[in-house]
N, C-alpha and C positions, 0 to 999 in steps of 0.2 A: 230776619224775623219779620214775621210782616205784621201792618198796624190796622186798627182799626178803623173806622170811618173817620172818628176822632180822631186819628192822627197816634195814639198810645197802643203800648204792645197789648198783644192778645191775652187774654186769661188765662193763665197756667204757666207762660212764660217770664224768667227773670227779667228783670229791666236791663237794660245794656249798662257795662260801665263805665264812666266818662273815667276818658285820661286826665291828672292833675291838669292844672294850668302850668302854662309857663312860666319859669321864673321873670319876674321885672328885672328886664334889660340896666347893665350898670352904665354909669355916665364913661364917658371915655376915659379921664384920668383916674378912676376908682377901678378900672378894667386893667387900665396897664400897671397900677400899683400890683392888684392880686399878681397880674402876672409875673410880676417882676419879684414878688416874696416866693412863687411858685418855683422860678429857675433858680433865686439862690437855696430854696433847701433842698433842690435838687443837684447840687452843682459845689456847696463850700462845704468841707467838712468843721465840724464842731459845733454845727448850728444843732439847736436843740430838733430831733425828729427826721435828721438828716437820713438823704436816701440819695448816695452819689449814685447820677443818673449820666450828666451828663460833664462831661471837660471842658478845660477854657476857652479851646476853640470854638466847641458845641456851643460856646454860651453864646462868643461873639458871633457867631453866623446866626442862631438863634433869634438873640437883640437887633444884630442888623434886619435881617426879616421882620420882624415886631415892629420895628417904627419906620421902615422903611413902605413896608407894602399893606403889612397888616394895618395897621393903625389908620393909615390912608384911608381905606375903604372901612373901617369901622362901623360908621353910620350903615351903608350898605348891608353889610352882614345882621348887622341888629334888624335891619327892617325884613329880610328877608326871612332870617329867623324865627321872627316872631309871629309872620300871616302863615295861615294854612296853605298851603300847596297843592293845588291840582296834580289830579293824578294823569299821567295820559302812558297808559296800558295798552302796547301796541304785541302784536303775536305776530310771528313768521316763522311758517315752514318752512324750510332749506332742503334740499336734495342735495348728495354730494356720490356722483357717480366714483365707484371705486372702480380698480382692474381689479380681473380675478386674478390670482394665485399662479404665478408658473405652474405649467407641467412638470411632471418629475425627470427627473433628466433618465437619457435611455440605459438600462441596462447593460 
């Protein structure tokens, strides 16, 4: 859309619309509480809402992941998460030379 000298859309055009905001980032022990109510109602059955997703193994490979590596870099992801992102849109055209086709075999 393009803007006026002012800087705001042209006449006759809808204003753009802003995406929500992001949600406020949780504190790290309130991140891994969700998480951890999240695997068991995925994971025990008789929990009220339950949705077996995943098994006991699933669970502990899962949790080892979570506090192993996830958890580690938490801070990281939250901060990454939260700033806008440049964008860098790069194009390339590729050529990929084929062989033709056999010839048909002879009569």
């Amino acid at each position: 859309p393009k803007e006026d000298a002012e800087g705001g859309e042209e006449e006759g055009e809808a204003p753009k619309e802003q995406p929500p905001p992001p949600p406020d980032p949780k504190p790290m022990p309130e991140a891994f509480e969700f998480c951890k109510k999240l695997v068991l109602l995925h994971s025990l059955k008789g929990v009220e809402g339950h949705v077996e997703l995943f098994s006991h193994s699933d669970v502990q490979l899962f949790t080892n992941y979570i506090t192993t590596s996830y958890m580690q870099h938490y801070k990281l992801y939250q901060y990454v998460a939260a700033r806008d992102q440049s964008l860098d849109k790069r194009t390339t055209t590729l050529f990929v030379n084929t062989a033709f086709p056999p010839p048909p075999p002879p009569p």
